[in-house]
Structures are given as C-alpha cells and as structure tokens.
N, C-alpha and C positions, 0 to 999 in steps of 0.2 A: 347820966343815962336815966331812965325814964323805967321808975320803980315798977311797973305793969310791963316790961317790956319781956323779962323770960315767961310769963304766964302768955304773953303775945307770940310768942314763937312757940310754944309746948303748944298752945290751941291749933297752930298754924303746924306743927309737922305731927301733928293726931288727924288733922282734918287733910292733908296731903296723904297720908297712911290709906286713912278708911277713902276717900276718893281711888285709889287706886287700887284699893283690894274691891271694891263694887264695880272697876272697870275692869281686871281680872275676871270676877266673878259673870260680867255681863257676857264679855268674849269668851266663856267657856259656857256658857248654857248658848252661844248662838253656834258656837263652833258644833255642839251635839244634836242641833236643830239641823244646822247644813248636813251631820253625818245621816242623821236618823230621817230626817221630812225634806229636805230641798230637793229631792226628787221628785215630789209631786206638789207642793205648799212653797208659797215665793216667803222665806225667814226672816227677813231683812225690814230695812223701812220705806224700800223702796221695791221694785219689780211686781212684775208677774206671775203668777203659779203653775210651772209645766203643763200641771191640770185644770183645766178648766171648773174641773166641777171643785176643786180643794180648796178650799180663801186662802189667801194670804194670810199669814198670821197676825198681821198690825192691824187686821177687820175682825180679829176675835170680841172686840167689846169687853168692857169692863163687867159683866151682870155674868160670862162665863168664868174673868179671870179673878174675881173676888168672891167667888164660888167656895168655900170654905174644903168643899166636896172635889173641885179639881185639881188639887193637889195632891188628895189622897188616892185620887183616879190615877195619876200619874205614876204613884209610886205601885198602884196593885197592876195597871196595865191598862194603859190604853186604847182604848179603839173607838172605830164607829161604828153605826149600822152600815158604812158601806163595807161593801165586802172584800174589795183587793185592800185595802187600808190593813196591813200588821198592827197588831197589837206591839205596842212597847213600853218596858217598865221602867223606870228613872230609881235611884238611891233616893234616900230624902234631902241631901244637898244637892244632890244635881236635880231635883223635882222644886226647891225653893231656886234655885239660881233659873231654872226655865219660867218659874210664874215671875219674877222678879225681871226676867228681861222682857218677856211676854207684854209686861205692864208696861216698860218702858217705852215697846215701839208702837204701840197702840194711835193709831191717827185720832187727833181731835174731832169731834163729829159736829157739822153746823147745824145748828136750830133750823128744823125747817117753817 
C-alpha cells in the first residue's frame, strides 16, 4: 500500500467536509434570499424579478459585493432609496453566508 495513501484520504474527507458545509452554507443564505427578497428580486441564477424595477441579484456586480461596507450594511439594515423596499437586518453569519452566495451567482460580464 502506497505510504501517502492515509494523508490521501484525510486531504479527501477534509475536502468532502468543507465542500459540503459551503454547500449547506450556500442553500441557507439562498433559502433566506427566497424568504426575505424573491418577492420582488429574481435570487437565483437563473429567472426574472417579479419587479421590474429590482435586479436580479446575479447582476449585483462584484464593485458592490466586495464592498468591504456591504456587509456591514447588511448586518445594521438594509435598504434602498426606494421606498416600498423594507429595510432588513442579517446576524453576521447569515450576512457572510449572503455575500458568499451573492458572489457565487454573479454572471460573468463580456468585454464589450
């Protein structure tokens, strides 16, 4: 048997662990996007936004979600200047599990 083979398997069920706990972690910040915004903002990486005027979230852009500033917006209460838009507050892991998915669905943008 092949002396690198338990450090082969320990790297391999550390990296199935943390794979799975970021794919927990993903489907519970989209799960709280569905409860809190998919009434008017399409959550997903795919669809529409009930509202016309709301973006989708995967057209947030990286310049807002590596915003050092909108995470902490998240945790003191969100909103916009529109005005039927609630304001709503996130803990600080469910505000890093929303910028963390946030980042994830974000569309590639082509050069124009």
């Amino acid at each position: 048997m092949n002396r690198f083979a338990p450090a082969l398997l320990a790297v391999g069920v550390l990296w199935s662990s943390v794979s799975q706990a970021l794919d927990l972690e993903q489907r519970h910040a989209e799960a709280l996007l569905q409860q809190m915004c998919a009434r008017c903002h399409a959550v997903g990486k795919t669809g529409t936004s009930r509202n016309e005027l709301a973006p989708p979230f995967r057209t947030l852009g990286e310049n807002k979600l590596y915003d050092p500033d909108f995470m902490e917006r998240l945790q003191e209460g969100y909103s916009s200047i529109h005005r039927f838009m609630p304001t709503f507050r996130f803990g600080r892991d469910d505000a890093a599990a929303v910028v963390s998915y946030l980042r994830a669905i974000q569309e590639l943008r082509k050069p124009k």
